[in-house]
Structures are given as structure tokens and as C-alpha cells.
PDB file of N, CA, C, O and CB in Angstrom:
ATOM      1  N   UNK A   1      90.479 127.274  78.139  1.00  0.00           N
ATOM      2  CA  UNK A   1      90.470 126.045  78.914  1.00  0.00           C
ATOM      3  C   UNK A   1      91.361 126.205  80.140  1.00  0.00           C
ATOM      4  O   UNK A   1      92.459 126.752  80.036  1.00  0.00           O
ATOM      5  CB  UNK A   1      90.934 124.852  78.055  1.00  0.00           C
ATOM      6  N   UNK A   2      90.890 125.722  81.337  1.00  0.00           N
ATOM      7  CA  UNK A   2      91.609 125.888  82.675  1.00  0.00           C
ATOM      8  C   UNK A   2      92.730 125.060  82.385  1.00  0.00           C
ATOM      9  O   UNK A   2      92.683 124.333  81.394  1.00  0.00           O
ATOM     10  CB  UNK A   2      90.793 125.434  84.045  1.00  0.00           C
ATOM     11  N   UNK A   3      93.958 125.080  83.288  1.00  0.00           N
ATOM     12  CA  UNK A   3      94.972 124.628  83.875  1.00  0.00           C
ATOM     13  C   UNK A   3      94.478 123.524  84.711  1.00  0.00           C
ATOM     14  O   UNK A   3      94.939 122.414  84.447  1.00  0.00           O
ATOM     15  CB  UNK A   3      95.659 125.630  84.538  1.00  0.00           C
ATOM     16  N   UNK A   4      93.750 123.605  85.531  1.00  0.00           N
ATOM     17  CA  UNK A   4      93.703 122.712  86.203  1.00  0.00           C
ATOM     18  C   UNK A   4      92.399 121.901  86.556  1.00  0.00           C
ATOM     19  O   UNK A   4      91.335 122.515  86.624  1.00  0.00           O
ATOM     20  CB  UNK A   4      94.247 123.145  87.049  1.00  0.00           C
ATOM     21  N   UNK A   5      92.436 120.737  86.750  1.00  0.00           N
ATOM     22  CA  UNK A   5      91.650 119.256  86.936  1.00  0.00           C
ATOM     23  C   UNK A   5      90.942 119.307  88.265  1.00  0.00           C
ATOM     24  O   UNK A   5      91.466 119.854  89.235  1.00  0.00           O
ATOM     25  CB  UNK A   5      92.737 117.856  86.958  1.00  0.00           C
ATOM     26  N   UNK A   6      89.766 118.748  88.316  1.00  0.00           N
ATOM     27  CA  UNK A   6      89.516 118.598  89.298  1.00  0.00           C
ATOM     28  C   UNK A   6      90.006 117.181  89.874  1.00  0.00           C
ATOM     29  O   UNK A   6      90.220 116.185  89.183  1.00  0.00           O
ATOM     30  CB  UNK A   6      88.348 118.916  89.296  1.00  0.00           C
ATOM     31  N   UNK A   7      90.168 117.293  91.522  1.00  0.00           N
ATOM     32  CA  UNK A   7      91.188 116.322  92.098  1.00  0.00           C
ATOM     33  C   UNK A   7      90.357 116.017  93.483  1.00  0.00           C
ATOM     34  O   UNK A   7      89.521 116.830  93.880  1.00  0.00           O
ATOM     35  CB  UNK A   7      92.899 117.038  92.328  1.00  0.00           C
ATOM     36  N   UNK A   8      90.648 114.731  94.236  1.00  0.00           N
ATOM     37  CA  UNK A   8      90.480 115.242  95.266  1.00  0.00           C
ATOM     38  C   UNK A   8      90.867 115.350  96.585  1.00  0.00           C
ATOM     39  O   UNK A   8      91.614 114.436  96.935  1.00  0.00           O
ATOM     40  CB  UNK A   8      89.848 115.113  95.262  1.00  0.00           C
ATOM     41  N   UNK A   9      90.595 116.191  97.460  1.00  0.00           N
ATOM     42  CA  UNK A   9      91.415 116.841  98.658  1.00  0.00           C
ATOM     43  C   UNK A   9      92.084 116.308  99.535  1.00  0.00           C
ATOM     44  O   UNK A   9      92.256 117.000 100.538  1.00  0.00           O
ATOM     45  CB  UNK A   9      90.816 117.450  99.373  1.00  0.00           C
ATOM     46  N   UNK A  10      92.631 115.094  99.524  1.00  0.00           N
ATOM     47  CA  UNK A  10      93.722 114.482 100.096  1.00  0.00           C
ATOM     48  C   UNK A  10      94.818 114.602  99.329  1.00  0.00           C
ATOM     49  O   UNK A  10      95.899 114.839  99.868  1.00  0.00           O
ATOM     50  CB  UNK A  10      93.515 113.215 100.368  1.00  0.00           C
ATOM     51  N   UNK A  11      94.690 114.428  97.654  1.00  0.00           N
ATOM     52  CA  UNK A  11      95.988 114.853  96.767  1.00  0.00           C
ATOM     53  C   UNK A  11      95.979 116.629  97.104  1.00  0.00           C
ATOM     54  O   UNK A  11      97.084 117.126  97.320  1.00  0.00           O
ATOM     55  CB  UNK A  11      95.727 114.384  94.736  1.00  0.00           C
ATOM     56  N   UNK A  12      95.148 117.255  97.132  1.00  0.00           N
ATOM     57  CA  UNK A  12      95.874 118.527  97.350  1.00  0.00           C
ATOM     58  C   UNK A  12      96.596 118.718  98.458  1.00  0.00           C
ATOM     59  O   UNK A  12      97.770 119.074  98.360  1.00  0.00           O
ATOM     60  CB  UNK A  12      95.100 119.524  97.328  1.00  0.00           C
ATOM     61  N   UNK A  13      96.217 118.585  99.237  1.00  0.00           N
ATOM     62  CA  UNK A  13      96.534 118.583 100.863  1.00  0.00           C
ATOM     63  C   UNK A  13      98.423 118.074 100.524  1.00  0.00           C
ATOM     64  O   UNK A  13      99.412 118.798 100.641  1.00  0.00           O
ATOM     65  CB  UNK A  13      95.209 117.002 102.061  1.00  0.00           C
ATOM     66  N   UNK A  14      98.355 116.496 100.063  1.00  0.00           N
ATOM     67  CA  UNK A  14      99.839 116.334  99.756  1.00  0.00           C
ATOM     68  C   UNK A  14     100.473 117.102  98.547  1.00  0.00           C
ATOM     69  O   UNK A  14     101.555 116.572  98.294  1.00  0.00           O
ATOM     70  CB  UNK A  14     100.086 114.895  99.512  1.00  0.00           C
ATOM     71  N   UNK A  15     100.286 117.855  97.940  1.00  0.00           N
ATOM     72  CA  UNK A  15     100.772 118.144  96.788  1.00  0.00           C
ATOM     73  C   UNK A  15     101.210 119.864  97.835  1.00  0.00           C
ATOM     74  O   UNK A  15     102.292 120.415  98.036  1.00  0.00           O
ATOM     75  CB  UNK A  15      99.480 117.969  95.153  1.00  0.00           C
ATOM     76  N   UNK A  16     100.378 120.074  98.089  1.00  0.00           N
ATOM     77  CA  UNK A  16     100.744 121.883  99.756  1.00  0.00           C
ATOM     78  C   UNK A  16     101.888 121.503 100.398  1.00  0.00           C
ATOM     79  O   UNK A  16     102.852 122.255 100.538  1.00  0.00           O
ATOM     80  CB  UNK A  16      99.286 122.142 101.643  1.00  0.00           C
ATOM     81  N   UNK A  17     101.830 120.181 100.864  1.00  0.00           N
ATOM     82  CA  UNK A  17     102.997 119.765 102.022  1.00  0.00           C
ATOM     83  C   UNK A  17     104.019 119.618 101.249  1.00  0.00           C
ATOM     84  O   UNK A  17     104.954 120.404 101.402  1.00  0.00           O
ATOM     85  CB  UNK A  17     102.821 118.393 102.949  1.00  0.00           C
ATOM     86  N   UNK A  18     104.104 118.603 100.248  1.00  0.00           N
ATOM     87  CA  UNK A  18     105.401 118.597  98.770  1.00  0.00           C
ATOM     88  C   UNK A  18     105.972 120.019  98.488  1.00  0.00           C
ATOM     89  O   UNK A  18     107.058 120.266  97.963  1.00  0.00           O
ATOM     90  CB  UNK A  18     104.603 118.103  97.005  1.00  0.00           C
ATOM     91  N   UNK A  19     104.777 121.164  99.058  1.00  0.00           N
ATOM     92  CA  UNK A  19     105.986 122.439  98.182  1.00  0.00           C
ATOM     93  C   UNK A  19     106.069 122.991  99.712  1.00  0.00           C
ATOM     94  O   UNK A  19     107.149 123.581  99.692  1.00  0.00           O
ATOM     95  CB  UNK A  19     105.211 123.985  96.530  1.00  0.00           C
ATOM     96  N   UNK A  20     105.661 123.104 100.730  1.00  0.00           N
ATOM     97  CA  UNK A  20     106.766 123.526 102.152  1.00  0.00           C
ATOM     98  C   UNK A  20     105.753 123.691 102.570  1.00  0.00           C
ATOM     99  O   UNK A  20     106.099 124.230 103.621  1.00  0.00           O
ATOM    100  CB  UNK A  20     107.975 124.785 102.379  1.00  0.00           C
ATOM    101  N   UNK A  21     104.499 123.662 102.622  1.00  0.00           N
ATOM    102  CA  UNK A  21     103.528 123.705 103.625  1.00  0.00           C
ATOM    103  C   UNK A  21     103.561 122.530 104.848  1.00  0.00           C
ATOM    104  O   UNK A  21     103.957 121.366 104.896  1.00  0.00           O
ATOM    105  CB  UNK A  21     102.240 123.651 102.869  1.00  0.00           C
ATOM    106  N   UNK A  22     102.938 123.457 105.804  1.00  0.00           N
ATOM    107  CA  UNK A  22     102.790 122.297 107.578  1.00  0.00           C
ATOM    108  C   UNK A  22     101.937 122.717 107.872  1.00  0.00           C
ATOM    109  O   UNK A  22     101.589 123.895 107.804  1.00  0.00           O
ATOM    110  CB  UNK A  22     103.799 122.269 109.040  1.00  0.00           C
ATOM    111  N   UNK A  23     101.241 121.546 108.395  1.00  0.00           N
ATOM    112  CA  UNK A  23      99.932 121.495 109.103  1.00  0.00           C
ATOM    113  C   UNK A  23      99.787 122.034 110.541  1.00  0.00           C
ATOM    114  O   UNK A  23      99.754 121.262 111.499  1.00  0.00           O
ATOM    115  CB  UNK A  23      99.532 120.139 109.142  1.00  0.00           C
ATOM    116  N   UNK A  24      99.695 123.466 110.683  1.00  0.00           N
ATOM    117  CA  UNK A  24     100.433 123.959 112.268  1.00  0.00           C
ATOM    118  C   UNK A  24      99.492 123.758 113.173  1.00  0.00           C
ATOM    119  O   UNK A  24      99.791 123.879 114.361  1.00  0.00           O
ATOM    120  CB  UNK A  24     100.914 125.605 112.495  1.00  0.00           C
ATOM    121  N   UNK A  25      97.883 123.334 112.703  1.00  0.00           N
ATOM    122  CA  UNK A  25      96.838 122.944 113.930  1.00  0.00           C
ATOM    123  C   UNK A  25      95.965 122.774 113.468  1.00  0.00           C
ATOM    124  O   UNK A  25      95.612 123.688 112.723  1.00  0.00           O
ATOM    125  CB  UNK A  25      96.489 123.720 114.971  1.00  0.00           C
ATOM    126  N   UNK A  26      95.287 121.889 113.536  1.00  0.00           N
ATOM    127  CA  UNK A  26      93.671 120.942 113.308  1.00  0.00           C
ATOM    128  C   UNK A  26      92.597 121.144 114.242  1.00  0.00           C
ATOM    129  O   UNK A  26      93.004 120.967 115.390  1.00  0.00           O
ATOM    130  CB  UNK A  26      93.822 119.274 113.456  1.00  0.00           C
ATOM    131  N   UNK A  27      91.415 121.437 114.185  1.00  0.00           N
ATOM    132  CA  UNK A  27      90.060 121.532 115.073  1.00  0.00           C
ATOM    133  C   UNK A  27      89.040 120.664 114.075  1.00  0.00           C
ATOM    134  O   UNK A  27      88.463 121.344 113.227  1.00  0.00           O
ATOM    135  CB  UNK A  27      89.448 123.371 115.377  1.00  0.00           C
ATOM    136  N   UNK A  28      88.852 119.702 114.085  1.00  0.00           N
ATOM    137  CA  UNK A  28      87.864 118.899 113.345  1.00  0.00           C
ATOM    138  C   UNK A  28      88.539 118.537 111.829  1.00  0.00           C
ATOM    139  O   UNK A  28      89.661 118.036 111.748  1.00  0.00           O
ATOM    140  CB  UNK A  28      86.383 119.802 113.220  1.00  0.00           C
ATOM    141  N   UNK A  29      87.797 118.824 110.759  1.00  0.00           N
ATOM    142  CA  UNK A  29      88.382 119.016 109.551  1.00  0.00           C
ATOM    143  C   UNK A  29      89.216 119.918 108.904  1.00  0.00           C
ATOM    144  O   UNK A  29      89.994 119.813 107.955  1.00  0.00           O
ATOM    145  CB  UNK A  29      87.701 119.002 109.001  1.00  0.00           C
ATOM    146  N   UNK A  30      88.732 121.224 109.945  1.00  0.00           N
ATOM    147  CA  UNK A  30      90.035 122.267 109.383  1.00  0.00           C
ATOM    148  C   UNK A  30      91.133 122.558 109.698  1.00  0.00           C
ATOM    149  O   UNK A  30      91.082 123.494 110.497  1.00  0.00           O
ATOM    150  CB  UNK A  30      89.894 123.301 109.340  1.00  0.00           C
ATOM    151  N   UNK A  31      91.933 122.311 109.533  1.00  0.00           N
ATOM    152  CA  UNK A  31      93.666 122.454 109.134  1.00  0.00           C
ATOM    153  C   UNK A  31      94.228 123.945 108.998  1.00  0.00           C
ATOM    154  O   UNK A  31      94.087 124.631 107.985  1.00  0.00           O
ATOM    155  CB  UNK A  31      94.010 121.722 107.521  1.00  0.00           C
ATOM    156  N   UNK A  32      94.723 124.248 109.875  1.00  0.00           N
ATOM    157  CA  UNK A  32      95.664 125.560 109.638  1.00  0.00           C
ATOM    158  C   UNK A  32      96.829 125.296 108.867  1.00  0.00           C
ATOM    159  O   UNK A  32      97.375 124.279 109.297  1.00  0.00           O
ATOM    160  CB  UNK A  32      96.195 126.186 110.956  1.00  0.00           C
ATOM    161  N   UNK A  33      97.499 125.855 107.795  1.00  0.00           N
ATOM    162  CA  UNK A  33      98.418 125.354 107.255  1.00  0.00           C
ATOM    163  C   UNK A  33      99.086 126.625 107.585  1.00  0.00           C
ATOM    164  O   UNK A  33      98.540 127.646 108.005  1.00  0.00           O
ATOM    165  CB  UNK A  33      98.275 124.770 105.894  1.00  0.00           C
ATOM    166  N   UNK A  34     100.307 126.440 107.349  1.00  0.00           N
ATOM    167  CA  UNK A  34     101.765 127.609 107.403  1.00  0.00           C
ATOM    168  C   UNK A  34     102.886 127.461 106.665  1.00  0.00           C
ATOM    169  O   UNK A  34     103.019 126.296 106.290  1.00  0.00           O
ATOM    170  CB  UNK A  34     102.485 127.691 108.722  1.00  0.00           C
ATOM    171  N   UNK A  35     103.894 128.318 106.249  1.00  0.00           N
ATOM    172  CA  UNK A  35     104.696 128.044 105.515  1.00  0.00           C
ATOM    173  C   UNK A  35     105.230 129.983 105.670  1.00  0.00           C
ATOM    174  O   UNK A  35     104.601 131.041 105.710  1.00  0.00           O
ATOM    175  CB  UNK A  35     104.059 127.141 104.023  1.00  0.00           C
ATOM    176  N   UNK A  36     106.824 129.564 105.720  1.00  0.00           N
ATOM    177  CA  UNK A  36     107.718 130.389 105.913  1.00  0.00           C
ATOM    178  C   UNK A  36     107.325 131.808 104.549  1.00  0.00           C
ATOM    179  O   UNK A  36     107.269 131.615 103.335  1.00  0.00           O
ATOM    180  CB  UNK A  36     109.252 129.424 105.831  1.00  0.00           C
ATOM    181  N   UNK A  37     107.106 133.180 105.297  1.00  0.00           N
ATOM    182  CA  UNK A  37     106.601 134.057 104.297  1.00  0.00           C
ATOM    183  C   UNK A  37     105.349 134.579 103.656  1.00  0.00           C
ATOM    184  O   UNK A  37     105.244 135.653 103.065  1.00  0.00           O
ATOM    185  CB  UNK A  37     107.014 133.734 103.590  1.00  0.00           C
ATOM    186  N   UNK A  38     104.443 133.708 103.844  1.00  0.00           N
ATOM    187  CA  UNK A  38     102.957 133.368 103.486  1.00  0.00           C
ATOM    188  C   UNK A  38     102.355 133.375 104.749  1.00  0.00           C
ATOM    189  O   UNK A  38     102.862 133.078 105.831  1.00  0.00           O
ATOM    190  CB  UNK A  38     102.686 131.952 102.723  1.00  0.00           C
ATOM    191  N   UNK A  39     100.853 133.866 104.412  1.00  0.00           N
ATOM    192  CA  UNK A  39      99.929 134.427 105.761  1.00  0.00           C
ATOM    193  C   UNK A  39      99.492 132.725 105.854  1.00  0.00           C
ATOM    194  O   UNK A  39      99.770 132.026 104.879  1.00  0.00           O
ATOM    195  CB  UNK A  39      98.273 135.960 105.417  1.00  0.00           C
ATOM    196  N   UNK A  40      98.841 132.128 106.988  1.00  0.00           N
ATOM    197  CA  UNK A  40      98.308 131.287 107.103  1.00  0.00           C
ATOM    198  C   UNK A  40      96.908 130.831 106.502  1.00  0.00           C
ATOM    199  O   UNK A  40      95.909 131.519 106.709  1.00  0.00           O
ATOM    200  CB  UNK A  40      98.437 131.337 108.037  1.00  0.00           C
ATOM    201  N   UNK A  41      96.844 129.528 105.670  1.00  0.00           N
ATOM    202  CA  UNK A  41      95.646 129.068 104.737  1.00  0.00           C
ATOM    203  C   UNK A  41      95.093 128.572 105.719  1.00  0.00           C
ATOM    204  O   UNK A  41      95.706 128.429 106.777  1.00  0.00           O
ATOM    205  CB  UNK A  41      95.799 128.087 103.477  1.00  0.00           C
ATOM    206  N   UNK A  42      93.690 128.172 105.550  1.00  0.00           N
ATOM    207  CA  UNK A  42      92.699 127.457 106.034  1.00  0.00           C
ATOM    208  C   UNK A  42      92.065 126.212 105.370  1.00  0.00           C
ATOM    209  O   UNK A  42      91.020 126.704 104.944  1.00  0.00           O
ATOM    210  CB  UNK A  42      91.852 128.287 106.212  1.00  0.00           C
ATOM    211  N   UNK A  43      92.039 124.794 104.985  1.00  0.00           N
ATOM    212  CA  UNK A  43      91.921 124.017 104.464  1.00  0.00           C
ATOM    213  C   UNK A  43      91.133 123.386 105.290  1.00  0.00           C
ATOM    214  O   UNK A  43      91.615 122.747 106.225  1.00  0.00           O
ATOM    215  CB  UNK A  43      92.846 123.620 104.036  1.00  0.00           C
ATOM    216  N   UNK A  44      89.524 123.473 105.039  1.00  0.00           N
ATOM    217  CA  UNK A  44      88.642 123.100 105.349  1.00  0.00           C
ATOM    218  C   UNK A  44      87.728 121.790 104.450  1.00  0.00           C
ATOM    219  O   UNK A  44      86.499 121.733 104.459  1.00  0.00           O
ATOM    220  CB  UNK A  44      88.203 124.223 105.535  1.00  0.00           C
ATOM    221  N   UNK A  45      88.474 120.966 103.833  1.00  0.00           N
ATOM    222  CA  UNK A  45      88.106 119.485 102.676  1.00  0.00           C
ATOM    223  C   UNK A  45      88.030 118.584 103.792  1.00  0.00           C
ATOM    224  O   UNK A  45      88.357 118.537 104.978  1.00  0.00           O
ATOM    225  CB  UNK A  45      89.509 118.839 101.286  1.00  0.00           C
ATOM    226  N   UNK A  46      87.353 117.758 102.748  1.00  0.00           N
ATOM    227  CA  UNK A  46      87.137 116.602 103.818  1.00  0.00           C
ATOM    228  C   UNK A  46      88.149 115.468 102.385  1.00  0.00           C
ATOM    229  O   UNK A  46      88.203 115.588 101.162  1.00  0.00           O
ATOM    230  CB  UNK A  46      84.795 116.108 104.376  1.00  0.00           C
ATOM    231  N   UNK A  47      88.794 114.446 103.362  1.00  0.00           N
ATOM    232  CA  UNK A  47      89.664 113.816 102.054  1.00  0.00           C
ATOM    233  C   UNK A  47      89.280 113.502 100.936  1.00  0.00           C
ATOM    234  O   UNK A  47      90.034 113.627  99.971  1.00  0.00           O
ATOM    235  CB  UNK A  47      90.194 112.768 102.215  1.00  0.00           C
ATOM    236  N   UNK A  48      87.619 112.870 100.769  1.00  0.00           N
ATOM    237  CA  UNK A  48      87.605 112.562  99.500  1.00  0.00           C
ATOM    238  C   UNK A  48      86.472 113.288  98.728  1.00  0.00           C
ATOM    239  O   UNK A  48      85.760 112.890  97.806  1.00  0.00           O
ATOM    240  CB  UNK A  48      87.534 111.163  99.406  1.00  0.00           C
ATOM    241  N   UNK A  49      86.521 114.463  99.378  1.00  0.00           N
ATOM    242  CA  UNK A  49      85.738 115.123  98.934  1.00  0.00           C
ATOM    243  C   UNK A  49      86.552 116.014  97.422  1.00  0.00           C
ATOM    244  O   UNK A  49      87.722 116.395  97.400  1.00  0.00           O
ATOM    245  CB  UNK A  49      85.204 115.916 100.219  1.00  0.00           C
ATOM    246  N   UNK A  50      85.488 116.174  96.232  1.00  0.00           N
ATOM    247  CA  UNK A  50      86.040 116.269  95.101  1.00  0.00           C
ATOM    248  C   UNK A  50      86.362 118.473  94.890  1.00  0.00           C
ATOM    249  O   UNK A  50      85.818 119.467  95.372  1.00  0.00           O
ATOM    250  CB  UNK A  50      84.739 115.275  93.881  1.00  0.00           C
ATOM    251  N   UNK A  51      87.214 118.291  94.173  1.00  0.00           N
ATOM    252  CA  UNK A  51      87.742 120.063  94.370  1.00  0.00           C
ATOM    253  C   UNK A  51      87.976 120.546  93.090  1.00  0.00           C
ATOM    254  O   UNK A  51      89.040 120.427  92.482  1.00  0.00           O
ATOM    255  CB  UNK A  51      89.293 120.387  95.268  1.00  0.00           C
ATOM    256  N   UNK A  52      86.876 121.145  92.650  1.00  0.00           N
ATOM    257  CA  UNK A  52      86.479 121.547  90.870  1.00  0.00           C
ATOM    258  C   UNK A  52      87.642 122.858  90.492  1.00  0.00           C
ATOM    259  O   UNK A  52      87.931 123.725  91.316  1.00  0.00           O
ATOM    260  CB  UNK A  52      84.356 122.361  90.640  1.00  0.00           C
ATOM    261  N   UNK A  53      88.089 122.807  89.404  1.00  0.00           N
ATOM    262  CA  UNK A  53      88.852 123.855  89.003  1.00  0.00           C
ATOM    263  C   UNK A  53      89.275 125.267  89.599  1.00  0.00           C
ATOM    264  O   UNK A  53      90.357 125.817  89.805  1.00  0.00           O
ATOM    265  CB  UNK A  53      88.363 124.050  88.084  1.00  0.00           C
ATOM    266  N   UNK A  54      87.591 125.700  89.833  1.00  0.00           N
ATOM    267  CA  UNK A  54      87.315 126.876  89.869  1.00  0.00           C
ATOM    268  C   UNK A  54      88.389 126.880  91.454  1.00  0.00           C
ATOM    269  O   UNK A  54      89.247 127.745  91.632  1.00  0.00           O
ATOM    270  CB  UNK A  54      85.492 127.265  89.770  1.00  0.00           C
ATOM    271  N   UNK A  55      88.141 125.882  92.349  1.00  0.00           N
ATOM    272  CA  UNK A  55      88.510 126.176  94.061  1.00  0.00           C
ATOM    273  C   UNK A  55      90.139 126.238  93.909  1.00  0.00           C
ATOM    274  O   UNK A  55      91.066 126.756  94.530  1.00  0.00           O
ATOM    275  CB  UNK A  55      87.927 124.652  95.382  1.00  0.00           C
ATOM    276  N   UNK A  56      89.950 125.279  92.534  1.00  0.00           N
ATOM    277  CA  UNK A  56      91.571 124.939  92.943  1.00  0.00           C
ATOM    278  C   UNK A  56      92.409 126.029  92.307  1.00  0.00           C
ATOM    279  O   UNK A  56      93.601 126.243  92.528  1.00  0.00           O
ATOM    280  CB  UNK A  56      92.172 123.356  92.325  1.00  0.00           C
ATOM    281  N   UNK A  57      91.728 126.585  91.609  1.00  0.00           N
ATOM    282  CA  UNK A  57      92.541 127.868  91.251  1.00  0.00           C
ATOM    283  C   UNK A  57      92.883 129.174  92.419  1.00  0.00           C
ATOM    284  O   UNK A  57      93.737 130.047  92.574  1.00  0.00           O
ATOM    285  CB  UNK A  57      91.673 128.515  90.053  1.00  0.00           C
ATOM    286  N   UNK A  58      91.571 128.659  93.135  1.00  0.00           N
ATOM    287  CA  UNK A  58      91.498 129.994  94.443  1.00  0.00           C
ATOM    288  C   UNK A  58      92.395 129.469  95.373  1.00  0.00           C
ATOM    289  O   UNK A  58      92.812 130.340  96.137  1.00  0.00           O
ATOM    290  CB  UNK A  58      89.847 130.313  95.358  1.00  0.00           C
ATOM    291  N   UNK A  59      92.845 128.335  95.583  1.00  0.00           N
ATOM    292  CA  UNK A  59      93.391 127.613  96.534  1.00  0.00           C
ATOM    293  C   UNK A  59      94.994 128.161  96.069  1.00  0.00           C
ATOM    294  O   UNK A  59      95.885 128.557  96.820  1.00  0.00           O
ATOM    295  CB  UNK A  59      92.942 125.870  96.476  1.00  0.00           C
ATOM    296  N   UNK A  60      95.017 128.013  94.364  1.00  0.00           N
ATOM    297  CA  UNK A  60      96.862 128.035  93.905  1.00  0.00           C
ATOM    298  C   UNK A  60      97.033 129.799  94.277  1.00  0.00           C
ATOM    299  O   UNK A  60      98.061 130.407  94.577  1.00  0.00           O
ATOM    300  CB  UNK A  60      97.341 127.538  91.549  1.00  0.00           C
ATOM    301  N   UNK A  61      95.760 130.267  94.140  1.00  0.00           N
ATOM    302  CA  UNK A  61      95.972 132.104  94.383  1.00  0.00           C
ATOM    303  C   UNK A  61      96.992 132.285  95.325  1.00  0.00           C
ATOM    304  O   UNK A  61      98.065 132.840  95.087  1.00  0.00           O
ATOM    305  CB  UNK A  61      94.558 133.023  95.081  1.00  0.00           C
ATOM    306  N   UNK A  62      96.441 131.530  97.025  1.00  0.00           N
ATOM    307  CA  UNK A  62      96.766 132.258  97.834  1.00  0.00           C
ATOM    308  C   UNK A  62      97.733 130.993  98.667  1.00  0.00           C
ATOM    309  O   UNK A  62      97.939 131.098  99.876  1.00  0.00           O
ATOM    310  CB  UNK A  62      95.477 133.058  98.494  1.00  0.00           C
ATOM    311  N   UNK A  63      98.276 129.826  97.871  1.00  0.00           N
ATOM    312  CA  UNK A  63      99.220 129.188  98.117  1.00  0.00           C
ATOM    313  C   UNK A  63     100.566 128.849  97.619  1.00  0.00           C
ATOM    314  O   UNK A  63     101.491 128.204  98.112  1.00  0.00           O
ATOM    315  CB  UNK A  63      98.796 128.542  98.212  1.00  0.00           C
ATOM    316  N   UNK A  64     100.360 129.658  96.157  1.00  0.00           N
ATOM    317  CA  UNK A  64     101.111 129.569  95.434  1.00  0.00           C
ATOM    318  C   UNK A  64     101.747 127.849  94.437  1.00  0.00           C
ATOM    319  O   UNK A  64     102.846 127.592  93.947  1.00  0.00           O
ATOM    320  CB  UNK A  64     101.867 130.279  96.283  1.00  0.00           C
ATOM    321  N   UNK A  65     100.603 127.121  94.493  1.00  0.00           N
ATOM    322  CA  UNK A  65     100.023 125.680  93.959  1.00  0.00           C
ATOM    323  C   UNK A  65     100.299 126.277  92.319  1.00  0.00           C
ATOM    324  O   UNK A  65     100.059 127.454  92.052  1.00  0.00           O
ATOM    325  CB  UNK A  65      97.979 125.179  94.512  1.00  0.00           C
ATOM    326  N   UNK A  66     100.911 125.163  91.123  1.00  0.00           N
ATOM    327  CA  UNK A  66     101.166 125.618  89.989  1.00  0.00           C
ATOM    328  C   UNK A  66     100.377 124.049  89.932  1.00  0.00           C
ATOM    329  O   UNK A  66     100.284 123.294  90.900  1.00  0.00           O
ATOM    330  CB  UNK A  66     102.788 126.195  89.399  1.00  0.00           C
ATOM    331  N   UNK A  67      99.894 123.804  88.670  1.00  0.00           N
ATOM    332  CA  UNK A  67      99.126 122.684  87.911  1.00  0.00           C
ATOM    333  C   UNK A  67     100.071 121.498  88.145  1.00  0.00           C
ATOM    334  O   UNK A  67      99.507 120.440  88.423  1.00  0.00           O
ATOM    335  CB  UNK A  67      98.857 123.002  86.206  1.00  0.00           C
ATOM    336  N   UNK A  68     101.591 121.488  88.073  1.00  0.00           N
ATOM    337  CA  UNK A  68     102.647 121.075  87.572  1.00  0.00           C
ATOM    338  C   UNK A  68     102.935 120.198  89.436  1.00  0.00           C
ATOM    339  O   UNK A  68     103.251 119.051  89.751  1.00  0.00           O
ATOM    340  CB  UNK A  68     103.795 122.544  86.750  1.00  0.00           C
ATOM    341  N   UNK A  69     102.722 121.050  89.993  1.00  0.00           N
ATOM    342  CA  UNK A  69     102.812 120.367  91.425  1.00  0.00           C
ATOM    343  C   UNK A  69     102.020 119.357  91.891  1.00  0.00           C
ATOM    344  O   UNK A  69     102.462 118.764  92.875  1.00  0.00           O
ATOM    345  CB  UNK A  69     102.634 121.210  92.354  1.00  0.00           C
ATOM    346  N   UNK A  70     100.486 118.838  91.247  1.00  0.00           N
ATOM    347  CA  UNK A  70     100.194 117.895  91.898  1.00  0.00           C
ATOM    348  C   UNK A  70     100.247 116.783  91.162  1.00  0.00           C
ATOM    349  O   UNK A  70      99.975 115.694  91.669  1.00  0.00           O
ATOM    350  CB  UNK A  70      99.173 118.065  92.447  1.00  0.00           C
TER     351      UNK A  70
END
């Protein structure tokens, strides 16, 4: 059984910024995010659009997101 719930992408978005992520530039819906040490994410959700396990696990890969954070 996964760790994690599906949620949707306005709580992730705040739950990135809660652990040191910044939004360093926007072009439509996608969001450059940054954070000291870490290569820059791409967060391409629309807010209430829904974000199934599987993404959000790919999302904690390369953001370092634990279940416990949102």
C-alpha cells in the first residue's frame, strides 16, 4: 500500500513552499520552483486539478516531499 493520497495541486504546491521551496517564475500555469541545493522543478497543475499517488510520489522523488509534510 502507497504512502501517499491523492490530493489536490494547490495543497501540494503549499505543502513545497512549507519545506523551502519559491516560486522563482511563472509562464501560464507552469511554475518554476527553486530551493537552495536542488536543481529546479517544474510544476505544471492546475489548482484543482486532482494528483494520484503514483505523480505524487514522482513529485516527492525529485523534491524531496515526505507523506508527513502535507
Amino acid at each position: 500500500m502507497s504512502d501517499w493520497k491523492s490530493i489536490k495541486a494547490k495543497r501540494l504546491l503549499a505543502a513545497l513552499l512549507r519545506i523551502g521551496w519559491k516560486v522563482k517564475r511563472q509562464t501560464g500555469s507552469h511554475k518554476i520552483l527553486e530551493r537552495p541545493n536542488w536543481p529546479d522543478v517544474v510544476f505544471a497543475f492546475h489548482d484543482n486539478e486532482e494528483i494520484g499517488p503514483k505523480m505524487l510520489a514522482r513529485v516527492a522523488k525529485v523534491t524531496g516531499l515526505n507523506p508527513k509534510d502535507l
